[in-house]
C-alpha positions as CSV (number, residue, x, y, z in Angstrom):
1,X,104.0,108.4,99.6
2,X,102.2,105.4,98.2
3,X,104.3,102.9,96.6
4,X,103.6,99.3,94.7
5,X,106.8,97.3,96.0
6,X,107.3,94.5,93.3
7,X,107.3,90.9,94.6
8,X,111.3,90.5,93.9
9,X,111.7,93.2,96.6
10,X,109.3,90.7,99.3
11,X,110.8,87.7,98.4
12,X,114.7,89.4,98.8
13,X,113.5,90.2,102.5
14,X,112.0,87.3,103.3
15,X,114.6,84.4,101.9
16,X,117.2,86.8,103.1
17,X,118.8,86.9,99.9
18,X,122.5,88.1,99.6
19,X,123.4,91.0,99.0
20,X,119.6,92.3,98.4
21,X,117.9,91.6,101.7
22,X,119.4,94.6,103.5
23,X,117.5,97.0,101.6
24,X,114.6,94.8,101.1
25,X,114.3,94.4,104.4
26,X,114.8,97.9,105.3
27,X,111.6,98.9,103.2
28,X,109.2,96.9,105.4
29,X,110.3,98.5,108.7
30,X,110.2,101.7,107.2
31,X,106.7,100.6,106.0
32,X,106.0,99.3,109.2
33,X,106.7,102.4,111.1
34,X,104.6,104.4,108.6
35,X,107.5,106.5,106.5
36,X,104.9,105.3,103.5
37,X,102.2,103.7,102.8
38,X,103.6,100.5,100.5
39,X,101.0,97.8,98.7
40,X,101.1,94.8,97.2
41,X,99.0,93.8,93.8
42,X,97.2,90.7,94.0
43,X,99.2,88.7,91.7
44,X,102.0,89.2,93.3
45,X,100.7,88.0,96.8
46,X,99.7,84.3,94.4
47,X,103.6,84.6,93.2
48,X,104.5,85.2,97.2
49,X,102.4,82.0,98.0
50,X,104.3,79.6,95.5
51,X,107.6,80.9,96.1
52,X,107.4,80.9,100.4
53,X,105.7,77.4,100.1
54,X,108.7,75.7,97.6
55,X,111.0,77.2,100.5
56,X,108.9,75.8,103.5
57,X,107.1,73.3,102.8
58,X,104.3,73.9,104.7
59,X,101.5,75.4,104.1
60,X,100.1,77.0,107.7
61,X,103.6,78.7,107.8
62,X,103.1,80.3,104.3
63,X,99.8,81.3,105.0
64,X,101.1,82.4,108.0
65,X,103.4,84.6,106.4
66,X,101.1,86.1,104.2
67,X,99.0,87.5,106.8
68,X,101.6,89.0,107.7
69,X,102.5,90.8,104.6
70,X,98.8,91.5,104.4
71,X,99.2,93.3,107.4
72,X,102.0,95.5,106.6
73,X,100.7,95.7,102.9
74,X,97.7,97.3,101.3
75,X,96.4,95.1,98.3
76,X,95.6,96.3,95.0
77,X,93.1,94.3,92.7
78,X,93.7,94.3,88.9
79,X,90.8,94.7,87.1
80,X,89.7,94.1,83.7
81,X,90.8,97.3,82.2
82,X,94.0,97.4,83.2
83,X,94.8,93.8,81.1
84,X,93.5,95.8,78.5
85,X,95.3,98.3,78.7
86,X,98.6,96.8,79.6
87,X,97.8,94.5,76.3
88,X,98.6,97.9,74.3
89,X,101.5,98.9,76.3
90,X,105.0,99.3,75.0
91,X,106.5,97.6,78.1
92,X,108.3,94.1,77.4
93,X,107.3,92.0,80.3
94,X,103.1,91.4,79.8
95,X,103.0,90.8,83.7
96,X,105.3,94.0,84.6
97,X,103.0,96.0,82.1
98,X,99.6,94.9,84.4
99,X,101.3,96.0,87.5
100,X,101.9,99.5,86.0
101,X,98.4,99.9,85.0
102,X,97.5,98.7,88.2
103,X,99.5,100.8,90.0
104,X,98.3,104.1,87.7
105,X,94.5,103.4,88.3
106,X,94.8,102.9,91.6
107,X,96.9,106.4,92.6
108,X,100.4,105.0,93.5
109,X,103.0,107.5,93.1
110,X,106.0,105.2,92.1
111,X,106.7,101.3,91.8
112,X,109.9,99.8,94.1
113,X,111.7,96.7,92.0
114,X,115.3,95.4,91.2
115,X,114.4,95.2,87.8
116,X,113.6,98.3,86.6
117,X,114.8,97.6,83.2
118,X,111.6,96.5,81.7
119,X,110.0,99.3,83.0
120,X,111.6,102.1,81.4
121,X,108.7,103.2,79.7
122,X,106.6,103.1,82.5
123,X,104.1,106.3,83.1
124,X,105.1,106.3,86.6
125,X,108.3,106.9,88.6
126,X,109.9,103.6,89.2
127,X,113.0,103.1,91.7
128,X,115.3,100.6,92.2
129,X,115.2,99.9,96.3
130,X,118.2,101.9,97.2
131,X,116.9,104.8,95.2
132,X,113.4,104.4,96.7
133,X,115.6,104.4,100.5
134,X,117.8,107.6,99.5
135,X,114.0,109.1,98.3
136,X,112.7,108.5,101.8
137,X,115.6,109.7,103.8
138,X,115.4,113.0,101.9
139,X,111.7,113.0,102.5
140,X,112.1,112.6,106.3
141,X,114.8,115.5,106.4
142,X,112.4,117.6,104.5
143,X,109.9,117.2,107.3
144,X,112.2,117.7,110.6
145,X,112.9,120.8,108.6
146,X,109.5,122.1,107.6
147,X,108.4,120.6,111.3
148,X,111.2,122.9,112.5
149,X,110.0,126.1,111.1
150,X,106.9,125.4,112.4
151,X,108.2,124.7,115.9
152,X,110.0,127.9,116.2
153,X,107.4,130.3,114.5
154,X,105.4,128.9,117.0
155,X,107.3,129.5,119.9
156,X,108.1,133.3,118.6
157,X,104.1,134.1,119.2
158,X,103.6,135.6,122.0
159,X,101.9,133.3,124.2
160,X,98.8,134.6,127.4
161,X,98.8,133.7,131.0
162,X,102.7,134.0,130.9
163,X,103.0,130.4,129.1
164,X,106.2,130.9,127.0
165,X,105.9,127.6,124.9
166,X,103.8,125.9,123.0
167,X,104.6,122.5,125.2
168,X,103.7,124.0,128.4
169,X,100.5,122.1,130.0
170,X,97.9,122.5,133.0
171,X,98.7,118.8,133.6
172,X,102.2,119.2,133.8
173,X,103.0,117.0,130.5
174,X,104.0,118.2,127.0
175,X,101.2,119.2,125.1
176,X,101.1,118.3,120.8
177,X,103.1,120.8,119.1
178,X,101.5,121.5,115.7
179,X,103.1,119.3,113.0
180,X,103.5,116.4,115.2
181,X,102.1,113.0,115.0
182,X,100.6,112.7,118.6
183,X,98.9,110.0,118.2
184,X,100.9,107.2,117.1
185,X,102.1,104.7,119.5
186,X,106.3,104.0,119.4
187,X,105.2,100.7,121.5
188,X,102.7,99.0,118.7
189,X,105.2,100.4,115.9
190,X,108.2,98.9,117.7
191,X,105.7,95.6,117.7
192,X,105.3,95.4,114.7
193,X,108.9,95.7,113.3
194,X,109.4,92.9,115.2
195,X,106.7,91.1,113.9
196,X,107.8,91.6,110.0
197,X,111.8,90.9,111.4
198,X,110.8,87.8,112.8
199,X,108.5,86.8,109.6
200,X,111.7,87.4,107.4
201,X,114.4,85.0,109.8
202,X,111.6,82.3,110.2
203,X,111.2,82.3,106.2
204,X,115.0,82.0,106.0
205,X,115.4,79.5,108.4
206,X,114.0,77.3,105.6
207,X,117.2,77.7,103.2
């Protein structure tokens, strides 16, 4: 899943706002560990900027923290056509109605924001952050499932050389099962949650 996450979300993780950063916060690790793949527009990443830097004071730590964000976040560039467009648009906010246009061109499948009211006529699916976590936790049961059938039709074949699973190796460790995401490393991922945990204390440190 691809998903725009709207700049009240970042700034709710990062100041540690009450009682939205729990969520907030929750949608970068589950970023982080690759549950979806979430972006950022560039106007938001300017908003970001002005907001971190009125809280710290300082401008290496706010550029800091945006390469951070950067590298969690994909960016997304608006381009000419989508101000035209959102100029036409029967959304409220002029600024909400870019990132929606933004968001369409560019393939997203939803947006992520606390204020979803002035995005109800949106043509794309926009959650508020607990509906976007409940969305992702149904997503991830849906896998183990599907990842489940898979397993077990594949241990029902019959197998040569009297190898009875699927797991069984000539170098004596597990082989990849078919469904499963060999490849990633749990260490780096781990890394990286602590990276973007970190990011969000240090920013809140400022209050």
């Amino acid at each position: 899943m691809r998903a725009v996450i709207d700049t009240c979300i970042v700034v709710d993780a990062l100041q540690n706002r009450e009682p939205f950063c729990r969520d907030a916060q929750a949608i970068f690790l589950l970023c982080a560990n690759r549950q979806y793949e979430g972006f950022l527009t560039a106007k938001s990443v300017t908003d970001i900027y002005y907001l971190t830097h009125r809280q710290t004071h300082s401008e290496k730590t706010t550029r800091d923290v945006l390469k951070k964000l950067c590298t969690l976040f994909g960016l997304l560039d608006t381009r000419g056509l989508d101000i035209r467009k959102a100029i036409s648009d029967e959304i409220s906010d002029f600024e909400d109605a870019v990132m929606i246009e933004t968001a369409i061109r560019s393939g997203m499948d939803c947006i992520v924001t606390r204020n979803i009211r002035d995005y109800k006529n949106a043509f794309i699916p926009v959650y508020t952050p607990e509906e976007f976590l409940e969305l992702l936790a149904r997503d991830q049961v849906d896998k183990k499932l599907s990842l489940y059938k898979t397993d077990k039709s594949e241990y029902d074949k019959p197998y040569r050389n009297s190898i009875s699973r699927p797991e069984a190796s000539a170098f004596g460790s597990p082989a990849a099962v078919p469904g499963r995401d060999s490849g990633r490393s749990s260490g780096m991922i781990l890394h990286l949650d602590n990276y973007i945990r970190d990011t969000c204390i240090y920013v809140a440190s400022y209050e």
